[in-house]
N, C-alpha and C positions, 0 to 999 in steps of 0.2 A: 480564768482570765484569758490564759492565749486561748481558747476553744470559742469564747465570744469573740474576740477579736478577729479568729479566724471565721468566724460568722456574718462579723459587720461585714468584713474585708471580701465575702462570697454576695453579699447581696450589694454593694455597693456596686461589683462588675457586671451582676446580672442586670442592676438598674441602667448602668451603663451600657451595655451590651441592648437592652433595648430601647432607649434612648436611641443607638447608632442605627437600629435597625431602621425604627420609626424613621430616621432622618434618610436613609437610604431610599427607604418607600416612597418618601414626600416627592409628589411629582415637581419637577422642574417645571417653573414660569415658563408661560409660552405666549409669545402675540399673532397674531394670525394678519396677514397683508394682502389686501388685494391690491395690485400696483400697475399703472400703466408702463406698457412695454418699452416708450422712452428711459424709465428708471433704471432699466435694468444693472448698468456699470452704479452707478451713484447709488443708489440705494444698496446695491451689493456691499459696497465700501462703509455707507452708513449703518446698515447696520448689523455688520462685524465691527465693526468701531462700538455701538449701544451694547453689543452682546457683551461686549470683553471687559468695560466696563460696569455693565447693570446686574451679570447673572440674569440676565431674559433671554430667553433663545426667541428668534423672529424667523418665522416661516413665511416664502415670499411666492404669489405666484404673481404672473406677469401674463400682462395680457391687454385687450384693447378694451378702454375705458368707459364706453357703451355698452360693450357684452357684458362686465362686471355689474353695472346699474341694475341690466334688465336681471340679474344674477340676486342681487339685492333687495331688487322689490320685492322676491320671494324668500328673504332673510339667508341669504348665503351663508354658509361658516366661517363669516371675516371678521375679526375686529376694527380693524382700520381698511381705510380705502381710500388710497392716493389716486386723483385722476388726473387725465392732462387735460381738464374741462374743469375747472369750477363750478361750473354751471349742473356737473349732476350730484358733486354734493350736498348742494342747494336744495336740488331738487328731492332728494331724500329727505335733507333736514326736514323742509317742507312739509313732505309724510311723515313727520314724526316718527321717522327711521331713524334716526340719531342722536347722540347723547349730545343733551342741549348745549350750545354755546360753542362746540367744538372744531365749526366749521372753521379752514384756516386758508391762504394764498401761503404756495413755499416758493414757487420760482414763475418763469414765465418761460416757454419754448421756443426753440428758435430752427427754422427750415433747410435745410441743403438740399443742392442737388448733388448728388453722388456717383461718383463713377469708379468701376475699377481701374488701380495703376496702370496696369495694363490696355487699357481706352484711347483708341484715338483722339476721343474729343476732346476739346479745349475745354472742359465746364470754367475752367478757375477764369477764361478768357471773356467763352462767350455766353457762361449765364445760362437763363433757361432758352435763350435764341438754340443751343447747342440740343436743344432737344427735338431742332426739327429737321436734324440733319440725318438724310436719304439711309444713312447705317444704321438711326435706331430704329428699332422694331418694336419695341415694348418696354414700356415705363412704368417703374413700380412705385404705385400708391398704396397705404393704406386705405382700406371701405370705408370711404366716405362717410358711408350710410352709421356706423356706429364708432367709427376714430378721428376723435379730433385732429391729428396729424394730417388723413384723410384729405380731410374738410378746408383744410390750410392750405394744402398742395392743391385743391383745384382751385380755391380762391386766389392765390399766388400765379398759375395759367391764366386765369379769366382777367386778372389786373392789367396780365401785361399781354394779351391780348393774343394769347396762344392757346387757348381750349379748344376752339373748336376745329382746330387743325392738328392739334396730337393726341384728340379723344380718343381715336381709332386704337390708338397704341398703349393705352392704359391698361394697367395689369392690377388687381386688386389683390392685396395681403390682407389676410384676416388682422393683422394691427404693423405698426410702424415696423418694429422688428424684422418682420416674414417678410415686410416688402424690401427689406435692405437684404435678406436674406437670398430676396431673386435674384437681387443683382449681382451678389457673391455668388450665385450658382454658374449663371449664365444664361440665367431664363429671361433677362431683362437687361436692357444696353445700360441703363442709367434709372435712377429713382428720385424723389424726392422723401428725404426721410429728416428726420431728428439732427440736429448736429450733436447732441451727447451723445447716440451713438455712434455717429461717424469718430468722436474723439474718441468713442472707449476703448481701454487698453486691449492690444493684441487687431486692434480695428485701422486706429490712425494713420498705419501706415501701408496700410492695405488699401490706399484708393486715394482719387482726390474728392474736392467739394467745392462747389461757389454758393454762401451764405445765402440765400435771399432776403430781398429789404425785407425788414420787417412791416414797413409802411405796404407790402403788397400781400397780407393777408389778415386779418382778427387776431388779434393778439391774445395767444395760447397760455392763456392765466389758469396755471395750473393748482388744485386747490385740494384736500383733504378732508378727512373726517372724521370720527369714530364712530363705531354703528350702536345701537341701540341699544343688542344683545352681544353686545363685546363681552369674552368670558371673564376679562382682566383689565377692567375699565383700568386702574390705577398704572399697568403695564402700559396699557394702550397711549396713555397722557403720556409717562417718559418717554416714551417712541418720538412719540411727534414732538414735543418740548424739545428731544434731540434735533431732530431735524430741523428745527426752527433757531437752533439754538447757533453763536457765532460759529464753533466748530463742525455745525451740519450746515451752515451756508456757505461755508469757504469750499466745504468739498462739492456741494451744487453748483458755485460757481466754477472750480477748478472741473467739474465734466460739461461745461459749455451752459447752463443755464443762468437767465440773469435772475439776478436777484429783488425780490420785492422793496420796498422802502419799510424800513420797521415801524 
C-alpha cells in the first residue's frame, strides 16, 4: 500500500513538473506596433498600463506614419498601426491589408511652435510672426513628403502667409520627433512640432510653445488599424479597445490630444 502510494505520489510530481515545464516554454503573448512618432509619451504610458493589466507584452516602434504605409504595403511585421493620418489606414483597409472593420479615429493632433527655454524669441508672444526673426536660421519640420505633422507645418506657414519667406530656413526630420530633436540639439532655432510631445514628461519644461489655430492647418485625424497578418488578431483587438477605451482617452487627452466624439 505505501509503495503504491509512493508511486501515485512520484508521478503526480512528475505530471506536475511537466505541466510547469510546458508552462515555462509557452511563449508570452506579444502585440507588435507600428506607431506614429507623435505617440511616443502616450502610448508609452498606454501601454504599460494594457501590459500590467492584460499579460500582453506590446512592442513599440515609432516613427513617421508614411514610411510605416509604404513599410506595409509590403506586409511589415506589425500587428497594429497607429498613424497620425487616417487617411493611410484607409488606404490599406482599401487593399484588403486589413482585418475587416477595424479601422478606427483615436485622437486628433494638435501643432506648436517650439523653442528652447533658453530662446530669445517671444514664440508664446509672437506666434509663427517669431519665425521670421533675423536670429532664426533654421526651422525644423518633419518631410512633408511622407509626415503628416510635416504637412500641417507647412499648411499652418502658407495660411498665415509666411512660407515663402521662411522656406529658405526649413530643415527636414525624418518624422515629428527628430525634428523637435533639432531643435534640442542646436541645429535649429525653433520648429514646428506635435504639442504631445512638447508636453511629454522630462520635455515640458525644457522649452516654450505658442499652439497654432487649429483653423490654420487640416485637421490631424489621427486613426489606426490592424493589419491583415496580425499574429494575435485577439491581442491586437484589446490593444486598441484599450486605447479607445475611457481610461486610454483620459490619458490621450492628459498628453495634449483632443479627443474624438464617441
Amino acid at each position: 500500500m505505501k509503495r503504491c502510494l509512493c508511486l501515485y505520489l512520484c508521478l503526480c510530481a512528475a505530471v506536475a513538473a511537466a505541466g510547469c515545464r510546458r508552462a515555462a516554454g509557452t511563449p508570452a503573448r506579444r502585440v507588435r506596433v507600428a506607431a506614429a512618432a507623435d505617440l511616443n509619451a502616450a502610448l508609452g504610458e498606454l501601454t504599460a498600463r494594457f501590459s500590467a493589466t492584460r499579460g500582453i507584452d506590446v512592442s513599440v516602434s515609432y516613427g513617421s506614419s508614411g514610411t510605416f504605409y509604404a513599410q506595409l504595403l509590403n506586409q511589415a511585421p506589425f500587428d497594429v498601426f497607429f498613424s497620425a493620418d487616417v487617411e493611410y489606414p484607409r488606404q490599406l483597409a482599401a487593399r484588403r491589408l486589413t482585418a475587416v472593420g477595424s479601422e478606427f479615429t483615436y485622437a486628433f493632433g494638435r501643432l506648436v511652435v517650439w523653442t528652447p527655454s533658453s530662446s530669445p524669441l517671444d514664440v508664446e508672444h509672437d506666434g509663427l510672426q517669431a519665425l521670421t526673426a533675423p536670429s532664426v536660421m533654421h526651422i525644423a519640420i518633419a518631410n512633408p513628403e511622407h509626415a503628416p505633422y510635416g504637412r500641417a507645418a507647412v499648411a499652418a506657414l502658407q495660411s498665415a502667409g509666411l512660407y515663402d519667406r521662411v522656406r529658405p530656413k526649413l530643415v527636414f526630420g525624418e518624422n515629428v520627433a527628430q525634428a523637435l530633436q533639432f531643435v534640442q540639439s542646436g541645429a535649429a532655432e525653433a520648429g514646428i512640432v506635435a504639442l504631445s510631445l512638447a508636453m511629454a514628461p522630462g520635455m515640458k519644461d525644457m522649452g516654450r510653445w505658442f499652439e497654432v489655430p487649429a483653423a490654420m492647418y487640416p485637421r490631424l485625424e489621427q486613426g489606426g488599424v490592424i493589419l491583415q497578418w496580425a499574429a494575435d488578431v485577439d491581442g491586437a483587438r484589446a490593444l486598441c479597445a484599450f486605447v479607445l477605451s475611457a481610461e486610454g482617452r483620459a490619458i490621450l487627452e492628459r498628453h495634449g490630444f483632443v479627443l474624438p466624439e464617441r
